[in-house]
C-alpha positions in Angstrom: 0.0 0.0 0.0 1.4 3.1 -1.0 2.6 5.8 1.7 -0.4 8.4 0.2 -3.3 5.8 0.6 -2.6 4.3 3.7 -2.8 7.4 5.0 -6.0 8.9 3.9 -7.9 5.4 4.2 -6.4 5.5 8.1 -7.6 9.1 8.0 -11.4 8.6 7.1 -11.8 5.3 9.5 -10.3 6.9 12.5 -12.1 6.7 16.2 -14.3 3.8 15.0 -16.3 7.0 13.1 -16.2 6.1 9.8 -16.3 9.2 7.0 -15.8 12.5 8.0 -19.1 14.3 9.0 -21.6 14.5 11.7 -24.9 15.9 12.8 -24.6 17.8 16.0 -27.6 19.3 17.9 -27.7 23.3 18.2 -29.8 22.9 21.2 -29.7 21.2 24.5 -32.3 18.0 24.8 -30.8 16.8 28.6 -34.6 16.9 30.5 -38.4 15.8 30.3 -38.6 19.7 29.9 -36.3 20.3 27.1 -37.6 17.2 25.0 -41.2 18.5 25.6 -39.8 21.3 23.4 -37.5 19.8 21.0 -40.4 17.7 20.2 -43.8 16.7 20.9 -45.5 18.6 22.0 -43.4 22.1 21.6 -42.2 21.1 18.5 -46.1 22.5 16.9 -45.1 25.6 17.5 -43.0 26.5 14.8 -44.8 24.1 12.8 -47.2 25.8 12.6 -45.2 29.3 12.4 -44.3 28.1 9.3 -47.5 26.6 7.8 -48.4 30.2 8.3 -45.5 32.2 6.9 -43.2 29.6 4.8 -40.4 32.7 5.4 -40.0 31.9 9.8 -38.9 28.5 8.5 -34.9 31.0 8.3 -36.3 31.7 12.2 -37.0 28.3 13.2 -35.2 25.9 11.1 -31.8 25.4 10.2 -33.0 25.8 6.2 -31.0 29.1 5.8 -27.5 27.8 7.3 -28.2 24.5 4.7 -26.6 23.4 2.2 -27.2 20.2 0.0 -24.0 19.1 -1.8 -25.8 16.7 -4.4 -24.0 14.3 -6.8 -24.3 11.1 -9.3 -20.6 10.3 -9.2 -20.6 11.0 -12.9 -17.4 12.9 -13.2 -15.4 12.2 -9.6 -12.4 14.9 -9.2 -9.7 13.6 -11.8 -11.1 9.8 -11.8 -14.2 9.5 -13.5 -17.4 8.0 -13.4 -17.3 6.0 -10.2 -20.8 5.9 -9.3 -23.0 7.6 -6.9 -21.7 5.8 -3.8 -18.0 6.0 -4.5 -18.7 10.3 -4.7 -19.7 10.1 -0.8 -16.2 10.2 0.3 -15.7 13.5 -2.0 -19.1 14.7 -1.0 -18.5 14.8 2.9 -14.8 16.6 2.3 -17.0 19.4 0.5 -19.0 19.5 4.3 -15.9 19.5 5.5 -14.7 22.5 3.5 -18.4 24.2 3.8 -18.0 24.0 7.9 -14.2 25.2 8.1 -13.9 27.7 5.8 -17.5 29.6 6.0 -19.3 27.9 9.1 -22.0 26.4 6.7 -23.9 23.0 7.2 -24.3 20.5 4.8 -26.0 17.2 3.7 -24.4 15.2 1.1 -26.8 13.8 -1.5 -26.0 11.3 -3.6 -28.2 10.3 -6.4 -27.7 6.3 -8.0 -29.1 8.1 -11.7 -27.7 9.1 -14.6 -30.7 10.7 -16.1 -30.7 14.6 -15.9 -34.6 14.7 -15.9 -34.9 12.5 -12.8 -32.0 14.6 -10.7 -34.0 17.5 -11.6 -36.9 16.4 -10.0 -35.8 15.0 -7.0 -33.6 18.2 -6.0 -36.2 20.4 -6.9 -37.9 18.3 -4.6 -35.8 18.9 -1.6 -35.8 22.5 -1.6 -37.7 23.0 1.4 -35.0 21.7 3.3 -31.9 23.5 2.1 -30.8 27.5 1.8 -29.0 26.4 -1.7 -28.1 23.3 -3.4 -24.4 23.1 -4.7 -24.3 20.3 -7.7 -20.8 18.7 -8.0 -18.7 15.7 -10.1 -21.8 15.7 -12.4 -20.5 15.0 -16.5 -20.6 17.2 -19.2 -23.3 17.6 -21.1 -25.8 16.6 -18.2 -24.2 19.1 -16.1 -25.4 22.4 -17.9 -29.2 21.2 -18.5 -29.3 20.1 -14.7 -28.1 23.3 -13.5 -30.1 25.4 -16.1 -33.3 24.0 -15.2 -32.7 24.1 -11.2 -31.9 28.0 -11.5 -35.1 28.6 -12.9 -37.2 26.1 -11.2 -35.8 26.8 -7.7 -35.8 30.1 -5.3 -32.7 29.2 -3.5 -29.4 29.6 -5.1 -28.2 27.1 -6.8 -24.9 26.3 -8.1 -22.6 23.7 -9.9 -19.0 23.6 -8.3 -16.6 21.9 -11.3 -18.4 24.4 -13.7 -18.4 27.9 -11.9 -15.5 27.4 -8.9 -12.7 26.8 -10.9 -14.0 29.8 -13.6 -13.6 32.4 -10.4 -10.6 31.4 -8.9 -8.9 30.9 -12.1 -9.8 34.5 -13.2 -8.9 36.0 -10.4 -5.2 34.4 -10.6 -5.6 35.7 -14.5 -6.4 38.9 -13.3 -3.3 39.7 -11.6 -0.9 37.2 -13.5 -1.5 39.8 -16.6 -0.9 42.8 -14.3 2.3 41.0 -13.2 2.9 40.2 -16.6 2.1 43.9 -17.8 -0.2 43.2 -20.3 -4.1 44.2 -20.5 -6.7 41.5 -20.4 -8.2 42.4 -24.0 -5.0 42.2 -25.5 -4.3 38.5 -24.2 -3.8 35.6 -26.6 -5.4 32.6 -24.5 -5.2 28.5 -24.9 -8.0 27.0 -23.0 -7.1 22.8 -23.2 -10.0 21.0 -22.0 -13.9 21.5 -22.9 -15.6 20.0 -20.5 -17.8 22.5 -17.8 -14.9 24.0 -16.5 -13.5 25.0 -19.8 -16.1 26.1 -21.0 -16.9 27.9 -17.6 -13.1 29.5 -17.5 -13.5 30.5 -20.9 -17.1 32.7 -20.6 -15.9 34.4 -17.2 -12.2 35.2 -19.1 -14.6 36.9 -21.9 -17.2 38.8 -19.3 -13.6 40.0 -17.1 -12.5 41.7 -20.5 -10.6 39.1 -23.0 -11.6 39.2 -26.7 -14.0 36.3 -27.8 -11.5 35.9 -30.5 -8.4 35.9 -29.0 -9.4 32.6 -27.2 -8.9 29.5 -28.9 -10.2 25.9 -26.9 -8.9 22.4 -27.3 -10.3 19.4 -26.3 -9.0 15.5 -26.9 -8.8 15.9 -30.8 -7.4 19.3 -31.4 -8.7 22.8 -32.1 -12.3 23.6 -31.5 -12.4 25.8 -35.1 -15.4 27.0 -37.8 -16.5 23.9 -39.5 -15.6 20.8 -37.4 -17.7 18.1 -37.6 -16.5 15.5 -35.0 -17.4 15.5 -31.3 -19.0 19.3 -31.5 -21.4 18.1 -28.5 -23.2 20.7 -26.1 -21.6 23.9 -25.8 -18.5 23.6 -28.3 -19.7 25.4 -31.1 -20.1 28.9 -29.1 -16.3 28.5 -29.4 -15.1 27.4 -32.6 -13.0 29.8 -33.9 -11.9 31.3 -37.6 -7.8 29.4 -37.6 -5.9 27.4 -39.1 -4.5 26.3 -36.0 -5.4 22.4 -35.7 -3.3 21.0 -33.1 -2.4 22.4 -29.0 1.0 22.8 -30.6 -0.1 25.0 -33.4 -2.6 26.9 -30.9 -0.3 27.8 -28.7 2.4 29.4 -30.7 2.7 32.9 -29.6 0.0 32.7 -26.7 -0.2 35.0 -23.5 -2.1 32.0 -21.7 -2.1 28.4 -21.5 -5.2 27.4 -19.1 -4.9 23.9 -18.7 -8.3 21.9 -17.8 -7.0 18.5 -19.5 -5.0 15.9 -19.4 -1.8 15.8 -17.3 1.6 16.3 -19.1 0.0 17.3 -22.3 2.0 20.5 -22.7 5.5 20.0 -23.6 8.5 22.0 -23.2 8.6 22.9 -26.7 5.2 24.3 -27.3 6.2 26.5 -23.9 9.1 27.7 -25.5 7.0 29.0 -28.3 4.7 31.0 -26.7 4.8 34.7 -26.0 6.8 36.4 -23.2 5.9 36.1 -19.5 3.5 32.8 -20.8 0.9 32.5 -17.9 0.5 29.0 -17.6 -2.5 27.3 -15.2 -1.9 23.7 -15.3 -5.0 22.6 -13.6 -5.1 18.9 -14.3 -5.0 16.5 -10.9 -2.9 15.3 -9.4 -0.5 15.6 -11.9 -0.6 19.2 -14.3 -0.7 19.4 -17.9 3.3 20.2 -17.5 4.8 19.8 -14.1 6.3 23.4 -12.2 9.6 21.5 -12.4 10.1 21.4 -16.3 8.2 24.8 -17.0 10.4 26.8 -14.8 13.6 24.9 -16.2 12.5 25.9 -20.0 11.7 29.2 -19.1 12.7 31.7 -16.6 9.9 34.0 -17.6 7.0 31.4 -16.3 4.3 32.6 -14.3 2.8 29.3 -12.8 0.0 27.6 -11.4 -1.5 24.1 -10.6 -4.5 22.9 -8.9 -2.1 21.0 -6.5 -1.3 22.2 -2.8 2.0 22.1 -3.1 3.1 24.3 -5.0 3.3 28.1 -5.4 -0.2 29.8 -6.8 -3.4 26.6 -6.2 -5.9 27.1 -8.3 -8.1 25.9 -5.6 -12.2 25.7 -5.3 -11.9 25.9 -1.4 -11.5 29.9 -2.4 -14.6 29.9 -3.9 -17.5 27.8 -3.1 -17.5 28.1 1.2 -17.1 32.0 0.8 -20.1 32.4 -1.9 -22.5 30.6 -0.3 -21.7 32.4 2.9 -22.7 35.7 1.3 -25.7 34.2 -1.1 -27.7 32.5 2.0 -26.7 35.9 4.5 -29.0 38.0 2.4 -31.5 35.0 0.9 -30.6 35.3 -2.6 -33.2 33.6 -4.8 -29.7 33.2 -7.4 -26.1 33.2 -7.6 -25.9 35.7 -10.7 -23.2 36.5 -13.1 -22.0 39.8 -11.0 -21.9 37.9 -7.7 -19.3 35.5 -9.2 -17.4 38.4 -10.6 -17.7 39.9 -7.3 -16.1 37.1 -5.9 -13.4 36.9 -8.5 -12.2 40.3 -8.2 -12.2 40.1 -4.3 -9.6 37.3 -4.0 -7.4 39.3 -6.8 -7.4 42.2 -4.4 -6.8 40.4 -1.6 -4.0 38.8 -3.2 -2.3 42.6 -2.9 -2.7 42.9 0.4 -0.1 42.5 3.1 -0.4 38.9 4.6 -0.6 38.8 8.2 1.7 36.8 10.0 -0.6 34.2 11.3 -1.1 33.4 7.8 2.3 33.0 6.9 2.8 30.6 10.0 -0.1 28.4 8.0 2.3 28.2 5.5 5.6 27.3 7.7 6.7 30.8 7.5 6.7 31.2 4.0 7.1 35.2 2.8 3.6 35.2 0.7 3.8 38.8 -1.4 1.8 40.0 -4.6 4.1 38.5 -7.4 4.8 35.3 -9.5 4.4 33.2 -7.1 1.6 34.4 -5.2 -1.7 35.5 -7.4 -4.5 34.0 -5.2 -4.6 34.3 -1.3 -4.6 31.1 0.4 -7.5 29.1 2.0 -6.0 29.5 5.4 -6.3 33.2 5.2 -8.8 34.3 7.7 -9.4 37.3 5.5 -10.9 35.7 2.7 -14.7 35.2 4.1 -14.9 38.9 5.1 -13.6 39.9 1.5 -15.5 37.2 -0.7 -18.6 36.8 0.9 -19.0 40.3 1.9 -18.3 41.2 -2.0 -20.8 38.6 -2.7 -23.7 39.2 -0.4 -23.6 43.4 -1.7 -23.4 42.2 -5.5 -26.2 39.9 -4.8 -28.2 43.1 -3.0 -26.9 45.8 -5.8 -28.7 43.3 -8.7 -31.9 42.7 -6.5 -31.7 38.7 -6.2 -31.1 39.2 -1.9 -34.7 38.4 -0.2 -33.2 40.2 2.8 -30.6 42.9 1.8 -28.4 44.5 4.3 -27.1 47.8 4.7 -24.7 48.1 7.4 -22.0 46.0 5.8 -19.5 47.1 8.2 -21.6 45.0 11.0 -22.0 42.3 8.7 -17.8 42.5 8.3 -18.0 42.1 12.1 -20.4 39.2 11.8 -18.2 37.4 9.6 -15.4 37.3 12.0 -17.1 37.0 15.0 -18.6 33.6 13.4 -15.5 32.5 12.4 -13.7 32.7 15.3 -13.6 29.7 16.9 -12.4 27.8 13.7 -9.1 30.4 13.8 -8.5 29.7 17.7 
């Protein structure tokens, strides 16, 4: 058994508690007295509270602090289709993440169907229960009409992780790797490797933060996506075919500003990153192992602004930014949605943030390491404690500026306060 796996398997079936996740009461039931109110018969109360006014179930329930993390183990992280049952492990660490980083509860949901229509249904289903509904590791195609149709149908935000997490983080590292870079985001040349929902997703947000539509160029397993292909054009591909003669990642790349790897993992080869323009961002997001490793790209090329999905190394590309910190803001003022501005919102927070000085604390996280604004640092870190107060504030006043928050706030220096006070005893 290898060192990696006996490790985590040790790590999920520790203290004869299997998994990682548990459901803890909020509120004492140690008397006759106090299970006379937990339950029957206090428990009619708020019952019927809510059978009268659907809104006191945020009063009386823990509906607006819920969050269902709902998967069909279509399209696990990196391995696949495994199967509904085999996503649980992956499900619970997103509690796990949820709790940590934003204080949010979560029930995992794992659905043994493949059939879009039928995951509609039941999630729609179960919106009573939850504040929003974060979809995750569900394929491409299937991914977009499930998501599509739950927006619409549903008045809780709903929101698919692999599609739209990856899209913010990575623009915010885009943001400031072209400022480090010097160059302006409508004059970048960009490589997007991999069309699957994250591509894609990458792609539209790089357009909507200001890159030409034309400067972009997408690959998937065959090549160039380009005017008048014919093979494997499924779902969303034709919005990106572009006017080239570029057929090949080698050809595409030739002279780009950006590779923005979503693929396959060593894919990109020293000589296509010698060909590409000067200070070549490259985001090499395949896991565990990136489309070219930080070893060989910095060897090639001294000029390399890096990332990687991976923790260990300099600038993670990592969802744990997003998703935590978003729903934090979107269920703090109800919103019915999470819109297009919120996720901007949320992008350009962490790439300010990223400027900032980095407290010490922080640093200490990361065994003292000096974290400044530069090549190696574009995105804060998920241990800094500053990220919910930036993010989710940014995101709860985008959702309230666009009219999607049910219950808008206006002192958002007491919600700043809020944040932290919540999150203080995860810091201690």
């Amino acid at each position: 058994m290898d060192e990696l796996k006996d490790k985590a398997l040790k790590y999920h079936s520790l203290n004869n508690k299997p998994g990682k996740i548990e459901v803890v009461s909020t509120k004492p039931c140690m008397t006759a007295d106090e299970l006379s109110l937990a339950y029957t018969p206090g428990v009619a109360k708020p019952v019927l509270e809510i059978a009268d006014q659907e809104e006191n179930a945020y009063l009386y329930t823990s509906k607006g602090n819920l969050v269902a993390v709902v998967s069909n183990g279509t399209a696990i992280l990196g391995l696949g289709d495994k199967g509904a049952l085999a996503s649980k492990p992956v499900m619970e660490g997103k509690g796990v993440l949820f709790k940590r980083f934003a204080d949010v509860d979560v029930f995992d949901i794992e659905l043994d169907t493949k059939d879009p229509a039928k995951i509609i249904e039941v999630v729609k289903m179960m919106e009573p229960t939850f504040g929003g509904i974060n979809l995750e590791d569900i394929k491409a195609p299937e991914c977009f009409e499930i998501e599509d149709a739950l927006v619409e149908l549903c008045d809780i935000p709903v929101f698919h992780d692999d599609q739209h997490g990856t899209a913010i983080i990575s623009t915010a590292g885009l943001l400031n790797a072209a400022e480090i870079a010097g160059k302006k985001m409508e004059d970048l040349k960009i490589v997007v490797n991999g069309a699957g929902a994250a591509g894609i997703r990458c792609t539209e947000m790089f357009i909507a933060a200001g890159v030409k539509s034309e400067n972009v160029i997408m690959c998937d397993s065959i090549g160039v996506i380009y005017k008048g292909r014919k093979e494997r054009m499924t779902g969303l591909k034709s919005n990106f075919a572009r006017e080239t003669d570029a057929r090949t990642l080698a050809d595409a790349v030739k002279g780009a500003d950006a590779f923005i790897g979503l693929s396959v993992p060593d894919c990109l080869t020293a000589d296509m990153l010698l060909s590409m323009n000067h200070d070549p961002i490259v985001f090499a997001m395949s896991n565990p192992n990136p489309e070219i490793s930080p070893e060989l790209a910095h060897a090639t090329r001294d000029d390399v602004i890096m990332a990687t999905g991976r923790s260990d190394y300099p600038n993670q590309i990592n969802n744990v930014l997003g998703f935590p910190f978003i729903f934090r803001g979107a269920l703090d003022v109800r919103a019915r949605k999470i819109t297009e501005g919120m996720k901007m919102a949320a992008a350009i927070s962490l790439a300010n943030l990223a400027k900032e000085p980095v407290p010490q604390s922080v640093k200490n996280a990361y065994k003292g390491k000096d974290l400044v604004f530069g090549r190696e640092y574009l995105v804060p870190t998920p241990f800094d404690h500053r990220v919910i107060e930036w993010e989710s504030l940014a995101v709860a006043k985008a959702a309230c500026d666009e009219g999607v928050a049910k219950k808008p706030i206006s002192d958002w220096e007491h919600y700043r306060a809020e944040l932290n006070r919540r999150m203080e005893k995860f810091w201690k």
